[in-house]
N, C-alpha and C positions, 0 to 999 in steps of 0.2 A: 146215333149214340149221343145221347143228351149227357148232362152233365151228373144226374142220377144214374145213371149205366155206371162210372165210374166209381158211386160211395156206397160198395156194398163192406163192409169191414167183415162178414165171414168168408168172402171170395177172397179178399186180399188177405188176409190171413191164409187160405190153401191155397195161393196160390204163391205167397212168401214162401211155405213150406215146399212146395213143390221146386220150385226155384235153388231153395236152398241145398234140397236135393242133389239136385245136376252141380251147384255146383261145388261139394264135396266130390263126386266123381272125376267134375272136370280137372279139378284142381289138382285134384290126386294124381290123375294123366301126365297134365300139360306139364306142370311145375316140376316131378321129381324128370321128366325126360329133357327140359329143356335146362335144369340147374347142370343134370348128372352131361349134357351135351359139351354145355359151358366151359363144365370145369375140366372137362377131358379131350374136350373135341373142337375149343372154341376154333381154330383155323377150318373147321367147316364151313365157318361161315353163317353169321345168322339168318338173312335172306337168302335163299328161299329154305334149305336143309333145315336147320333148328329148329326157327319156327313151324317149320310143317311139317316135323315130324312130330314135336311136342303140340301142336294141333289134336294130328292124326291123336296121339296116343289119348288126348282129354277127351277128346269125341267117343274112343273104344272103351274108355274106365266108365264114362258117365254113363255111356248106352248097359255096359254090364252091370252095373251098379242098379241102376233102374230097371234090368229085368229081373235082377235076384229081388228088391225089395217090390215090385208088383206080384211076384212068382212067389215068395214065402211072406206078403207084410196083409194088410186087410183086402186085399185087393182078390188074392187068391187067383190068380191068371194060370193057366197050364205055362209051361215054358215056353210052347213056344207064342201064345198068344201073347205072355210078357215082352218077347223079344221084340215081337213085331210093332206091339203099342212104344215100345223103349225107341225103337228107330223111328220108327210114323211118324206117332206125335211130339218128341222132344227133338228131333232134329235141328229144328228153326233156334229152336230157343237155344239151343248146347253151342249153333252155331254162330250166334248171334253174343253167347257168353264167352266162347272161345276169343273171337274177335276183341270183342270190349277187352278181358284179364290183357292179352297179348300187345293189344296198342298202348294201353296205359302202361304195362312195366316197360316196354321197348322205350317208350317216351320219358320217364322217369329214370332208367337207369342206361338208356344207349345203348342198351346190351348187354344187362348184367353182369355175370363173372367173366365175359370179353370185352368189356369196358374199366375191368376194376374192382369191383362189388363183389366179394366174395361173404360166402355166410354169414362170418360172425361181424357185421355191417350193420350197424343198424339202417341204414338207405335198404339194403338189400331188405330187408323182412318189409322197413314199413312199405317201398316200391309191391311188395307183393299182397299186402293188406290192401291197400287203395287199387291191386286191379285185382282184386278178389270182390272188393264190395263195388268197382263199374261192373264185374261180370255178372254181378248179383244182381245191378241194378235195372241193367241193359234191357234183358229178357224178362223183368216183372211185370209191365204192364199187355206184352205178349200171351202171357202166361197169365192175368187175369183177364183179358179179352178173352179167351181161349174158353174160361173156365164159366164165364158169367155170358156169353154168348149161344157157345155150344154147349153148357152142360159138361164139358171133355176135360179133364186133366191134360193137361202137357207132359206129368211127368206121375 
């Protein structure tokens, strides 16, 4: 992998989009199970309960997310060939983006709403910007290996 491998600007463009994909789904998962935890359940305990359950759920939004749009977007997959590319291929990367959103806001806000940080917070929103754009950032250059290596979509 020379340093030309890395400056294709159409790969890194699908492979931004792809990226950005997952993580709409992720986010969509992880953040409403882990706020609604928070706010209702914070004496669960963030390690291990919260976080992995709001893991679990960003993993399940992102993989469903990614078979309806391979299944009904240009891709045209039968459902279940959708599903299967949806878990295959993007697993590394969802799990790789889960990680990154999860350690940056646990680090920024110690725990959000069982730390203090409740919605209307400005910390609360921008903590969740900043691990939205590491979760983004994490798995993009996975995700254009992926694309400019093998020809493969991740997502």
């Amino acid at each position: 992998m020379t340093l030309a491998f890395w400056q294709s600007p159409p790969t890194w463009r699908r492979a931004g989009v792809n990226t950005l994909r997952c993580l709409v789904g992720c986010s969509l998962g992880d953040f409403s199970v882990m706020w609604y935890l928070q706010a209702y359940h914070a004496d669960w305990g963030m390690w291990p309960t919260i976080m992995s359950l709001a893991i679990a759920s960003g993993l399940t939004t992102s993989v469903a997310l990614e078979t309806v749009l391979l299944w009904l977007g240009k891709d045209g997959l039968s459902w279940a060939m959708s599903a299967r590319t949806a878990v295959g291929m993007s697993f590394i990367s969802m799990v790789t983006m889960e990680a990154a959103e999860n350690i940056v806001d646990y680090y920024l806000t110690g725990g959000g709403q069982a730390a203090g940080y409740t919605f209307g917070e400005p910390m609360f929103w921008a903590a969740a910007a900043v691990s939205m754009v590491a979760g983004f950032l994490a798995p993009l250059p996975y995700n254009y290996l992926r694309l400019r290596k093998y020809g493969k979509a991740c997502h």
